[in-house]
C-alpha positions as CSV (number, residue, x, y, z in Angstrom):
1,X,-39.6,-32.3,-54.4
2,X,-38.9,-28.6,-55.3
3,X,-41.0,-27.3,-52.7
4,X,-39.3,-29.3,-50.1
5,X,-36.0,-28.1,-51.5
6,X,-37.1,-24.4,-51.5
7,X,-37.9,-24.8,-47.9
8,X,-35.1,-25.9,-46.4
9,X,-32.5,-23.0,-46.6
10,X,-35.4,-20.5,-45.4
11,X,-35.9,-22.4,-42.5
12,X,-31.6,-22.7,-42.1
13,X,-32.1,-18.4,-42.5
14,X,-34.5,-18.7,-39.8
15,X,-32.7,-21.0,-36.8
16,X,-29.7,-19.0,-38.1
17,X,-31.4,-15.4,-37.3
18,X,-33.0,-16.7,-34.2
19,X,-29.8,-18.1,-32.5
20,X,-28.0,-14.7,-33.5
21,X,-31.1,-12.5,-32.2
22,X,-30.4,-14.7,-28.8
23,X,-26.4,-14.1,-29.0
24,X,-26.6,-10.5,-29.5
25,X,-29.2,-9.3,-26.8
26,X,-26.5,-10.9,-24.1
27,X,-23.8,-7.9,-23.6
28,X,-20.4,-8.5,-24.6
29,X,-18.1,-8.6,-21.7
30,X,-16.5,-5.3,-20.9
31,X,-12.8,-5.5,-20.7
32,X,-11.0,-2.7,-18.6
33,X,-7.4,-1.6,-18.4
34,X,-5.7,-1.7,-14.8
35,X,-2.6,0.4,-14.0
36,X,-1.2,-1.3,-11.2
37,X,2.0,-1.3,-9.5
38,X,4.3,-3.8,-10.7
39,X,7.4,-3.3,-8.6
40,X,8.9,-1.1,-6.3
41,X,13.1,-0.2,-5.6
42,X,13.8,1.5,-2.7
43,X,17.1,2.6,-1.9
44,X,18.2,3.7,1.6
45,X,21.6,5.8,2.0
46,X,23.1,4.7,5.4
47,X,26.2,6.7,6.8
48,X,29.4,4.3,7.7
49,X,30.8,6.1,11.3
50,X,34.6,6.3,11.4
51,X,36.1,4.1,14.3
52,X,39.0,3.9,16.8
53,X,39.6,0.7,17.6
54,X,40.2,0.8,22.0
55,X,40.2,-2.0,24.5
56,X,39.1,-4.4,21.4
57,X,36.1,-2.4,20.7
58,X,35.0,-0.4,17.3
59,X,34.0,3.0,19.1
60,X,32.7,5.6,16.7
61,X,34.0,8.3,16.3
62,X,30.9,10.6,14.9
63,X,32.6,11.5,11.5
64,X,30.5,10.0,8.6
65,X,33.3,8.9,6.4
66,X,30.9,7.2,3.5
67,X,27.9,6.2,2.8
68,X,26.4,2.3,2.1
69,X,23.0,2.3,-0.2
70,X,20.9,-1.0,0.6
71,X,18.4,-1.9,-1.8
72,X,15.0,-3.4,-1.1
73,X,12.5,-4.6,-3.5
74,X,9.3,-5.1,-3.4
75,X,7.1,-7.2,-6.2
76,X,3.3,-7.3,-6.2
77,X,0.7,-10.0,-8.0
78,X,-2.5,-9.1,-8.2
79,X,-5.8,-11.5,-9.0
80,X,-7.8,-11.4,-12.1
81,X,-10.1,-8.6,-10.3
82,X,-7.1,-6.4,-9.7
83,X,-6.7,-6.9,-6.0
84,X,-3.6,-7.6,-4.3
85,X,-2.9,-10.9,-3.4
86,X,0.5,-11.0,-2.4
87,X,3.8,-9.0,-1.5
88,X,7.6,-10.2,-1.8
89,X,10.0,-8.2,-0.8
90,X,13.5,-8.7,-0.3
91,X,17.1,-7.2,-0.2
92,X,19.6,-7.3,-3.6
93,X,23.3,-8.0,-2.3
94,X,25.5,-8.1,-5.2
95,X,23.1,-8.5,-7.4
96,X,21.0,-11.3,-6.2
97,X,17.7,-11.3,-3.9
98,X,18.6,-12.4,-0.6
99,X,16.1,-12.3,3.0
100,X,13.7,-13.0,0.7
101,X,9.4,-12.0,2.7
102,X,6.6,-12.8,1.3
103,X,2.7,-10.9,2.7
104,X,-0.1,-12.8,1.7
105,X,-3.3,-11.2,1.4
106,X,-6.7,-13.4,2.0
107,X,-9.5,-12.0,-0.5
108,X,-12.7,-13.6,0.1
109,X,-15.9,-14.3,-2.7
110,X,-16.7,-10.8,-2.1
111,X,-13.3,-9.0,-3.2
112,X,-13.0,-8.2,0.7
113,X,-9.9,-8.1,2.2
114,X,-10.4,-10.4,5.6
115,X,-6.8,-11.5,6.2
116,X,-3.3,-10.8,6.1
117,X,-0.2,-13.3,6.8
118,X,3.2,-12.5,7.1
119,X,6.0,-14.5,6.5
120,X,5.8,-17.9,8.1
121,X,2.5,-17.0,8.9
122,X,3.9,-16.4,12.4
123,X,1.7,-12.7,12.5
124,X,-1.4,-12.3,11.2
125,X,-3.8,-9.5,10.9
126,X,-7.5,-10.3,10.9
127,X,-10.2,-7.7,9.5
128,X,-13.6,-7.8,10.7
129,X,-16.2,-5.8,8.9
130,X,-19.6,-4.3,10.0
131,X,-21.9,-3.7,6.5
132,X,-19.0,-3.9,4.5
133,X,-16.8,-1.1,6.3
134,X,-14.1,-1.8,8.4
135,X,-14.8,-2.5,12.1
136,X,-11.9,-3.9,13.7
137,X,-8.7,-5.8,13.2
138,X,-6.4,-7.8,15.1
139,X,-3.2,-8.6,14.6
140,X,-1.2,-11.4,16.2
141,X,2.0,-12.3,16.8
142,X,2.8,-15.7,17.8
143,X,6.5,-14.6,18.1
144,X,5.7,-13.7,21.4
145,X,2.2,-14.9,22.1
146,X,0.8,-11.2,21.8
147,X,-1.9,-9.7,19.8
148,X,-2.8,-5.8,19.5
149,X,-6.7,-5.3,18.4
150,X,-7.7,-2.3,17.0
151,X,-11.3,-0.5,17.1
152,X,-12.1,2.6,14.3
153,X,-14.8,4.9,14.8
154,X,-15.6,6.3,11.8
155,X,-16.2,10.5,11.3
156,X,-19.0,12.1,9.3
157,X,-17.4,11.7,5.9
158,X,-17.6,8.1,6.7
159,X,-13.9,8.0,7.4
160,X,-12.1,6.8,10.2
161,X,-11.8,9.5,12.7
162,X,-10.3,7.9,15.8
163,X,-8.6,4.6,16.0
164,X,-8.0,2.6,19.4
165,X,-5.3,0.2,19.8
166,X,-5.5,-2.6,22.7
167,X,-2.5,-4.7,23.4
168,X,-3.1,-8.5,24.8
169,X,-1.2,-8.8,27.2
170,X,-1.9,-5.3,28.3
171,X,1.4,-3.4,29.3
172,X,0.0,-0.1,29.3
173,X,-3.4,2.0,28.8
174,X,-5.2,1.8,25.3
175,X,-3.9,4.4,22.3
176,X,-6.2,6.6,20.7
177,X,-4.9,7.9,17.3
178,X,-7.0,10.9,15.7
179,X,-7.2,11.7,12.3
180,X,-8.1,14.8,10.5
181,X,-8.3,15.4,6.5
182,X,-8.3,18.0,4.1
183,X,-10.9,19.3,1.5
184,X,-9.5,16.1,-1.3
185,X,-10.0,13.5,2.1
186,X,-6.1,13.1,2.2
187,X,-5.0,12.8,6.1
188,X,-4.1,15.8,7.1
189,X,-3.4,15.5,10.4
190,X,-2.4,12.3,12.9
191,X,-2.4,13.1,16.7
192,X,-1.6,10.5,19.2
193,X,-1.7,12.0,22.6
194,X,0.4,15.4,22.8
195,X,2.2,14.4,19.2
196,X,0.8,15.6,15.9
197,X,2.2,14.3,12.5
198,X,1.0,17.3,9.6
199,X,1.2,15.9,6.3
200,X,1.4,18.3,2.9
201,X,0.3,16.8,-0.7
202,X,0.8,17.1,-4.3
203,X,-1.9,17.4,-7.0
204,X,-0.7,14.1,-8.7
205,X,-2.0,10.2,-8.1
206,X,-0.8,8.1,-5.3
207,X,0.6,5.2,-6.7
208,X,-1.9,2.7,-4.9
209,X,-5.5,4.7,-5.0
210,X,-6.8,2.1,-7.2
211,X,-7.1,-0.3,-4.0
212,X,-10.1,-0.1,-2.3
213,X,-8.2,0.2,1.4
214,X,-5.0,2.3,2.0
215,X,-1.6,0.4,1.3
216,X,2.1,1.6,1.3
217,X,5.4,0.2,1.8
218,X,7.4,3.0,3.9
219,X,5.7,5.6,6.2
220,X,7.3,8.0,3.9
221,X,4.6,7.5,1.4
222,X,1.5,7.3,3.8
223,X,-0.2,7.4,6.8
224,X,0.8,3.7,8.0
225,X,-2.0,4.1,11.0
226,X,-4.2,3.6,8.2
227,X,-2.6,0.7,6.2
228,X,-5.9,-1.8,5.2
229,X,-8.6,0.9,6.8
230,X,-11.5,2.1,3.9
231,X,-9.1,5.4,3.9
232,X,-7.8,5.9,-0.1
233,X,-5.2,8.2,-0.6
234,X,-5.6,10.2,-3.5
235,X,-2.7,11.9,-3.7
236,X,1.3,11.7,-2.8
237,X,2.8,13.3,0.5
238,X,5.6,15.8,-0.1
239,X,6.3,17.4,3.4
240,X,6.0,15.4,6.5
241,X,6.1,17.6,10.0
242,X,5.9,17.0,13.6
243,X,7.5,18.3,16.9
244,X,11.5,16.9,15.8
245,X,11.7,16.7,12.3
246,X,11.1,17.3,8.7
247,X,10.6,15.0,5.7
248,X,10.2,16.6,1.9
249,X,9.7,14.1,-0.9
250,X,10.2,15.2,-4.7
251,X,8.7,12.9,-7.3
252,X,8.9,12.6,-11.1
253,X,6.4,11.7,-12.6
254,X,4.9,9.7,-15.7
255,X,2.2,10.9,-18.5
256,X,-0.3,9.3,-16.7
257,X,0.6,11.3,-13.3
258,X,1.9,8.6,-11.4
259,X,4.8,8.9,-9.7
260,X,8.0,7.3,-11.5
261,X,10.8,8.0,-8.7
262,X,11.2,10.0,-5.3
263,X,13.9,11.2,-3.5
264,X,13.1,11.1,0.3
265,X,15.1,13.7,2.9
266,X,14.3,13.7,6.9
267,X,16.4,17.0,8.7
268,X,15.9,17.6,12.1
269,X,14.2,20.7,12.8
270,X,16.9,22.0,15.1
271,X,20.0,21.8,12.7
272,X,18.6,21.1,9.3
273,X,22.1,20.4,8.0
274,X,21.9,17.4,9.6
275,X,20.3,14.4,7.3
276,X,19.2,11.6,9.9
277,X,17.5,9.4,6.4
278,X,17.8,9.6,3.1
279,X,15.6,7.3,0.9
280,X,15.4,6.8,-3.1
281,X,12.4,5.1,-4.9
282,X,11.6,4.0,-8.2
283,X,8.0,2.8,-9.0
284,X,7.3,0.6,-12.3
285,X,3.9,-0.3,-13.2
286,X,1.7,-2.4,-15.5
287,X,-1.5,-2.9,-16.7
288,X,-4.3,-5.9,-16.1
289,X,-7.5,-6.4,-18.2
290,X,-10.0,-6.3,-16.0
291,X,-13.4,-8.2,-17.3
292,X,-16.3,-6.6,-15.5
């Protein structure tokens, strides 16, 4: 009887140092924090004309008496993976969100973007991929029962170096937009035709570089030929140039050097007193956990 009673709790030590040799040669999930973009303000200064009411018409008179800000926001979700799954923007009259749009974002099993509605799901874009890089997309707008498909050829560095835009119906001949980029692969130069848009960077992180395609809400941020393309901006545009005007962008920034605000200015070239937009934008992040 003794024996039998000996044996017992070594055999318990046993099953018990077996199941935690089993439990411990499995790796413990790694957990990963996410900065992500929670929310974006922006703020647009628009200039109020001063009017002289003739024959029962406002006619403007061309002196900028005030100035009317309209605020936009924009509010991003993201899946457990840390991709973006959806966008809803709208404006903030009085205090409360009103014209209210909402961009859906299709990820598939594979984390790969391969659809984007908008709104009422009355425009669409569809990606289509060729060994996981972007080959083509189409976007369609049933609006006005028209679609514009575009083709990327891809450069060297594996980015895309031209991209051709066909519209359905076709009104006029295909566009071919170029793209050129500087030692840290930040666009550095778009040319459509005769016109050439030069862009100028900081040393700090774009807001959105953690994405795995290029993403912005304003043109004034990035290269929006590029929006869902394999391009990743790495970091923010401060000076924006072509033939007409200039853009300069000043940021602040956080201890992680991410942009916290940014004051946007476009001048015309040829009187540089003259504002034609002024933008304001405010970036607020947060972080996912990630389990890889």
């Amino acid at each position: 009887m003794k024996k039998t009673l000996l044996l017992t709790p070594l055999l318990l030590l046993m099953v018990s140092w077996n199941s935690y040799s089993a439990s411990s040669s499995i790796p413990p999930a790694q957990i990963k924090k996410l900065t992500v973009v929670s929310q974006i303000v922006e703020k647009n200064y628009v200039p109020t004309e001063e009017t002289t009411l003739v024959d029962d018409v406002n006619v403007a008179t061309g002196k900028n008496t005030s100035t009317e800000i309209s605020i936009t926001k924009y509010d991003f979700t993201y899946n457990t993976v840390g991709q973006m799954t959806a966008v809803k923007s709208y404006l903030v009259e009085n205090g409360e969100p009103t014209s209210t749009f909402i961009t859906t974002l299709d990820i598939d099993g594979n984390n790969q973007l391969n659809k984007v509605l908008f709104g009422e799901n009355k425009m669409s874009l569809d990606l289509t991929y060729d060994n996981n890089r972007l080959k083509s997309t189409e976007f369609k707008d049933l609006y006005y029962d028209e679609s514009r498909v575009t083709t990327i050829t891809y450069n060297k560095l594996d980015l895309p170096g031209e991209i051709e835009t066909v519209s359905q119906p076709q009104y006029s001949d295909p566009e071919v937009t170029k793209f050129i980029f500087d030692p840290n692969n930040n666009v550095k130069i778009v040319a459509l035709d005769s016109n050439k848009t030069n862009y100028t960077y900081d040393s700090k992180k774009y807001p959105f570089a953690f994405l795995p395609y290029s993403f912005n809400v304003s043109n004034y941020l990035s290269a929006s030929e590029l929006t869902y393309t394999n391009y990743v901006q790495q970091n923010n545009v401060i000076k924006i140039a072509d033939s007409n005007f200039i853009t300069t962008i000043d940021y602040t920034y956080n201890n992680q050097n991410l942009p916290l605000t940014a004051k946007v200015k476009t001048v015309d070239k040829s009187n540089p007193t003259d504002i034609v937009s002024q933008y304001d934008y405010e970036f607020i992040y947060k972080d996912l956990e990630i389990t890889e």
